[in-house]
N, C-alpha and C positions, 0 to 999 in steps of 0.2 A: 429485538432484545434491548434492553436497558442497563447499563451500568452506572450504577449510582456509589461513590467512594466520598466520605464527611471531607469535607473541604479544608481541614484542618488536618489529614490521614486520618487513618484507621481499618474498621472491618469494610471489603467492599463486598458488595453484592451486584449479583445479576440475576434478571424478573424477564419474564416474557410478558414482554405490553402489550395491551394494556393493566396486565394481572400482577398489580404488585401487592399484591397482602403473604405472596412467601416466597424467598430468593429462590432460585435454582444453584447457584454456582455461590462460592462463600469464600472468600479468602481472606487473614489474618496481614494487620499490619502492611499494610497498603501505604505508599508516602500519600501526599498533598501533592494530587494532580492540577495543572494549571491548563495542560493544553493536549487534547492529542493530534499525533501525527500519522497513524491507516492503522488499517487494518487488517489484518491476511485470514480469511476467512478456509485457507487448505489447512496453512498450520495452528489456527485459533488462536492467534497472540494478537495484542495491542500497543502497538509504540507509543508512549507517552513520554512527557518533561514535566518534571518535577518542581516545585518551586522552589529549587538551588539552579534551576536551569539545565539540571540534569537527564539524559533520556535514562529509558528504561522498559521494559517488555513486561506486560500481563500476559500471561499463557496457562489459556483459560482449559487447555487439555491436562494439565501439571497440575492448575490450581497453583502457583507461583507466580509471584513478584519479583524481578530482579533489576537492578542498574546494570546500564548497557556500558557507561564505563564513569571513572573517579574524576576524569578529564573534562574540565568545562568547555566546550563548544558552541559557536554562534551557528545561527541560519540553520537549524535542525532538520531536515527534508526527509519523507519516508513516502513510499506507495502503497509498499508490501507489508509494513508491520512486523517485517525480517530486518532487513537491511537499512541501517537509520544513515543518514550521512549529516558532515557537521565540518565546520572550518573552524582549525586550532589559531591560537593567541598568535603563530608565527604566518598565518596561512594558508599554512597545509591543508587539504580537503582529505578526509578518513571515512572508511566505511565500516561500522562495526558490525560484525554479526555474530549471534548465539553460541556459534561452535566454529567456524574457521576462525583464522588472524585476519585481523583488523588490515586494511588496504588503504594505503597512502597514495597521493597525488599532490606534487610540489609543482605549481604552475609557475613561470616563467614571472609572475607580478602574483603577491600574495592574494589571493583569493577571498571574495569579500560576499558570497551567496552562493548556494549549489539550490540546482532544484533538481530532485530526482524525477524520474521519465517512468511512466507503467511498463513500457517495452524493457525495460531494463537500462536507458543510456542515463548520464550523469550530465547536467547542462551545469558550468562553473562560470563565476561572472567576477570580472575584476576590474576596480579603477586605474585610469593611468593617465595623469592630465586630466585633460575634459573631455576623454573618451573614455566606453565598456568596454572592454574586451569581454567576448565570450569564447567557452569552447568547449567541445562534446565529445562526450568517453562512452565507453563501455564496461564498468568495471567488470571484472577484475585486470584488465586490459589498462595501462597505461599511457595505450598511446592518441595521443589527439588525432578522432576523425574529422572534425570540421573546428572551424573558428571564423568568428565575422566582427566586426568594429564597430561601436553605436557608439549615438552621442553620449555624454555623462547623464546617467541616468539612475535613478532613486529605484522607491520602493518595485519589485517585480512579481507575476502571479501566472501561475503554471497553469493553464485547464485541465478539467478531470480528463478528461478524455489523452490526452499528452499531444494535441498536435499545434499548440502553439502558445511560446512566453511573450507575455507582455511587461510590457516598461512603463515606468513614469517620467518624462522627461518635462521641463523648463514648465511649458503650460499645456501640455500634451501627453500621446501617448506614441512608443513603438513597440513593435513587436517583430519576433523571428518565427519559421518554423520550426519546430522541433524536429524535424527531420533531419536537416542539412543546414538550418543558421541559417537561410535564407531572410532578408527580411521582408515584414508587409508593410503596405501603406501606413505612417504615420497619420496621426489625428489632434489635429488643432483644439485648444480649447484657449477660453477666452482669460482665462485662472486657474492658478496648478492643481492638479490633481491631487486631491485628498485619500480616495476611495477609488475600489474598482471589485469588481465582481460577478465571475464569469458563470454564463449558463452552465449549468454538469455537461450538455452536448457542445458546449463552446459552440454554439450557431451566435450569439448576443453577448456583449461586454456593456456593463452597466457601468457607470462614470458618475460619479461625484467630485465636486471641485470645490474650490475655499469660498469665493464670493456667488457664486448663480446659485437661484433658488429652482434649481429642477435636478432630474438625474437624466446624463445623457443614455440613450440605447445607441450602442457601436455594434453594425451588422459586420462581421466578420468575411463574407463574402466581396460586398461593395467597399468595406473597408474606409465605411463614412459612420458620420452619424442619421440615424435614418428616423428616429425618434425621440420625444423629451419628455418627460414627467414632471409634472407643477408640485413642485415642494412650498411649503408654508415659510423653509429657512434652509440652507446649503446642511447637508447631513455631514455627520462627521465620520460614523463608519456604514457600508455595506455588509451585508450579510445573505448568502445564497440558500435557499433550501436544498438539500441533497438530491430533492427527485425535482428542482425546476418550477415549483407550484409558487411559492411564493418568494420576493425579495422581503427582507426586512432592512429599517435602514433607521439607525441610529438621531437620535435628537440630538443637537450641538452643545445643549445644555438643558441639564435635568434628566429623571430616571423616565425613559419614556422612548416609545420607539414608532415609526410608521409601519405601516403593510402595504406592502403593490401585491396585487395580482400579475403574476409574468404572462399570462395570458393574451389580456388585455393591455399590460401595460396601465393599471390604473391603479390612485391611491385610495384604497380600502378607507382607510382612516387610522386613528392614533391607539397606543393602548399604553397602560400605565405597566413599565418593567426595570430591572437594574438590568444592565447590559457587562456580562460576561464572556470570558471566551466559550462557555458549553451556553450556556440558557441568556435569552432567549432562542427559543430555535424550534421548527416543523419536527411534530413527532412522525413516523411511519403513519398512522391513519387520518395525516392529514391535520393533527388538531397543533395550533399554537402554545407552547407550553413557556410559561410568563414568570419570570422570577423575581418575588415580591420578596420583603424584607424576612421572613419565617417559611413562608408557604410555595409553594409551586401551582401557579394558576392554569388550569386548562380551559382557553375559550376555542370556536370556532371564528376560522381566519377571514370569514366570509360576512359573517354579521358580529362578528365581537361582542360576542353572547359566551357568557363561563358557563362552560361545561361539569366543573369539579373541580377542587381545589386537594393539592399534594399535602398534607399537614406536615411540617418541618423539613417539609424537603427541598426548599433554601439552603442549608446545612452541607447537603451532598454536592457532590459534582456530577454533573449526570452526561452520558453520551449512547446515543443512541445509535444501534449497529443492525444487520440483518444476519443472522447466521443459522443455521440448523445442524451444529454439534453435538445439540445438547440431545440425541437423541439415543435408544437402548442401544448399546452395542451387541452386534450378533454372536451367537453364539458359538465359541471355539475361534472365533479371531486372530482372539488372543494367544492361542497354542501355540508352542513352538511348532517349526518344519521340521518332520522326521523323513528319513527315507529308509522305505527297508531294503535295501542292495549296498549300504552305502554309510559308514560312519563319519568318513573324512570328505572335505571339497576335493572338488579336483576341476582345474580350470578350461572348460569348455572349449578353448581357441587353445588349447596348448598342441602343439605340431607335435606330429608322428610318424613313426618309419616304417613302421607295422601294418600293415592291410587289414588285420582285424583289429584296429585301432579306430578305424574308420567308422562313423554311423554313416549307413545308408536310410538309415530309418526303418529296414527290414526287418521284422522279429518271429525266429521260427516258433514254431506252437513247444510249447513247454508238454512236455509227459510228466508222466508219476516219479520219475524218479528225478526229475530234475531236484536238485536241492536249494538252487539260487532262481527266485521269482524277480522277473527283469518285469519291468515298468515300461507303455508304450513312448513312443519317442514325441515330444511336444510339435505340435504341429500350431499352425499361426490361427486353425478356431480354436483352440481350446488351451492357449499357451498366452501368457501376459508380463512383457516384458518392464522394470520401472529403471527410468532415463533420469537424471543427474543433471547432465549439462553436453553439450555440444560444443567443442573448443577447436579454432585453429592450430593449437600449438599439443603437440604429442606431450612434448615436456609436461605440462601445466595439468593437459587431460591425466598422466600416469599421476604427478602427483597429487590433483584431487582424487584419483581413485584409491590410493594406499591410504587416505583419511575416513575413507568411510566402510565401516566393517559392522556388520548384521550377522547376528547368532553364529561369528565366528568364520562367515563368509564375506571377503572382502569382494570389491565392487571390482571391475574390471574395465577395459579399454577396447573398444572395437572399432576399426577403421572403415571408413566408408567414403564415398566419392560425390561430392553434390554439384553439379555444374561445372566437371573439371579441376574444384578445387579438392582437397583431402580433408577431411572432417575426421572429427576422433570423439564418440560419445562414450561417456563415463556410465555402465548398465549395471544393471545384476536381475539375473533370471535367466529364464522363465522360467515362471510360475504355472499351478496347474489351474487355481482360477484369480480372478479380478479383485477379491477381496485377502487375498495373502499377497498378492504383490503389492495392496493398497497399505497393509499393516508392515511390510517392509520399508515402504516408503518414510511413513508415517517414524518408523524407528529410528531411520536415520537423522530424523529434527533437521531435516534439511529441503530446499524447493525441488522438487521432484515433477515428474507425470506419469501417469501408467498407459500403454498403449497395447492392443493387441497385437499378438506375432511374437518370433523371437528374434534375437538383440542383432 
């Protein structure tokens, strides 16, 4: 898919590429996108920053635009395109999300970078002297699981994958695990690091620096440099492709950009572009998509042969995403849950003193004259439970579950035992199939999964 929004706001649209001659998805009054931050492809929204510096959510199921909040915030960090995270003017670290209360963390030294984790952790990084402090959450959870001390260290960059941040320090690099703060080998360089930019499987970290005319390859295993790439002039930014095919890498001056092949590790050659945060950039089938002063160039990244040219779509902002939302919805989905035995809820774990209070799951055959048609008892093939969240604390679990209420059914708390510890999941169901528990889900506008069985 392609989102393309006039770089100035306005109407934005989304096309399935490479077929842009009619949008599929249309939305009114769009700000002036500068940057985005993910994408969550269960809930179909877009974290973006606006150019006040503000975030905000596309929610491409809505067809809405919204700001995430009024509040200006440095170091913007997102995975999920739910949960945006950001450090206030005092240093607080804040998590905004669509429908709960916003989540505070006041570090010990004002907080000066968050990088959000795919797993869900929160990695925060603060100056103190001429040393980083870091340290690792879990939001909604407050409390520090880990912290480790690095040198004073500049710009930092998270891999797609989350299993390790890297630093820029003095004339070099460090980095930690994202597990536990661990660190790794440190990496020399002859002149500070300007650039960096990690493969999507974080196996390779690419390095550019102020004075050398090449880019380093840092193997992440060996935790060295293992190879170098002959530049014509030190680059001033890096630029990854999302699927690993090619690096792009900024000229120091002038509108103009290199091409490596990550493959090989070799310079392609030059191609004439302005250098944006969306374009230049690898579209999904591979083709280089080059932003001229009017037009949008499509060559091939291999022979630097134009394929086709964008007519005015310079103009737009463009990002390029995978998703298949955009597909018919089945029919009756949409319908509400009726039951015929049954007008009001009644809560499944509620205790009784009664024997016939009890499901055995038993059910005697119904005659003619019964007048009440009972329904078979959900069994774990043909019953589909939708999960919330799994929290250590009862508290926390009861009161995310009184926040979330579906056709009038709130969510509930079920206790469970994992390894000795007590575990308490926020559910509702079962369902009797996979696609009404998934339209429950979907209701609540919150991170969910559906699993078979019941709660």
């Amino acid at each position: 898919m392609l989102l393309r929004v006039p770089r100035a706001g306005g109407t934005g649209r989304v096309y399935v590429y490479p077929n842009l001659d009619s949008a599929v998805w249309v939305v009114d009054e769009a700000p002036r996108i500068v940057r985005i931050l993910a994408f969550n492809e269960t809930q179909g929204t877009i974290a973006f920053v606006d150019s006040r510096g503000l975030p905000g959510r596309i929610d491409l199921r809505e067809t809405d635009v919204r700001a995430a909040t009024k509040l200006k915030l440095t170091s913007l960090s997102s995975t999920n395109g739910t949960d945006i995270f950001g450090v206030t003017a005092k240093g607080e670290v804040t998590r905004l999300h669509p429908v709960s209360a916003d989540w505070k963390f006041a570090p010990p030294v004002p907080a000066r970078a968050v990088f959000a984790q795919p797993n869900g952790d929160l990695i925060v990084t603060a100056n103190k002297g001429a040393q980083t402090i870091l340290w690792k959450l879990r939001p909604p959870d407050e409390m520090v699981e880990d912290s480790t001390v690095l040198p004073l260290s500049g710009r930092g960059v998270s891999t797609q994958v989350g299993d390790r941040v890297y630093f820029t320090v003095d004339s070099g690099l460090v980095g930690v695990k994202a597990r536990d703060l661990a660190p790794v080998g440190a990496v020399k360089f002859g002149s500070p690091v300007t650039a960096l930019a990690p493969t999507p499987s974080g196996d390779r970290l690419y390095v550019a620096t102020t004075s050398d005319n090449e880019i380093a390859v840092v193997d992440r295993y060996s935790e060295r440099v293992t190879a170098t790439i002959a530049m014509p002039a030190p680059p001033s930014e890096l630029r990854m492709d999302g699927l690993g095919r090619y690096l792009l890498a900024r000229f120091p001056k002038g509108d103009s950009a290199w091409v490596i092949a990550i493959g090989t590790n070799r310079l392609v050659g030059a191609v004439g572009t302005r250098w944006e945060a969306d374009l230049p950039a690898m579209a999904p089938d591979g083709t280089l998509a080059l932003l001229g002063a009017r037009d949008v160039t499509l060559v091939d990244p291999e022979s630097l042969t134009e394929k086709g040219s964008i007519a005015s779509g310079a103009r737009d902002f463009w990002y390029f995403f995978a998703w298949d939302g955009f597909r018919p919805r089945a029919q009756g989905i949409d319908d509400p849950v009726t039951f015929a035995n049954d007008s009001t809820f009644h809560d499944t774990l509620a205790a009784s003193s009664t024997p016939s209070a009890i499901d055995t799951g038993f059910r005697a055959p119904i005659g003619s004259g019964d007048s009440v048609r009972r329904q078979p008892a959900a069994t774990p093939g043909n019953a589909y439970s939708v999960s919330f969240a799994a929290l250590l604390s009862e508290e926390k679990a009861r009161e995310l579950a009184t926040s979330i209420t579906i056709n009038g059914a709130p969510a509930r708390v079920v206790a469970t035992n994992t390894a000795g510890s007590p575990i308490f999941r926020v559910v509702m169901g079962p369902y009797g199939t996979r696609a009404e528990a998934e339209r429950v889900g979907r209701s609540s506008r919150r991170d969910y999964w559906v699993y078979e069985g019941n709660p």
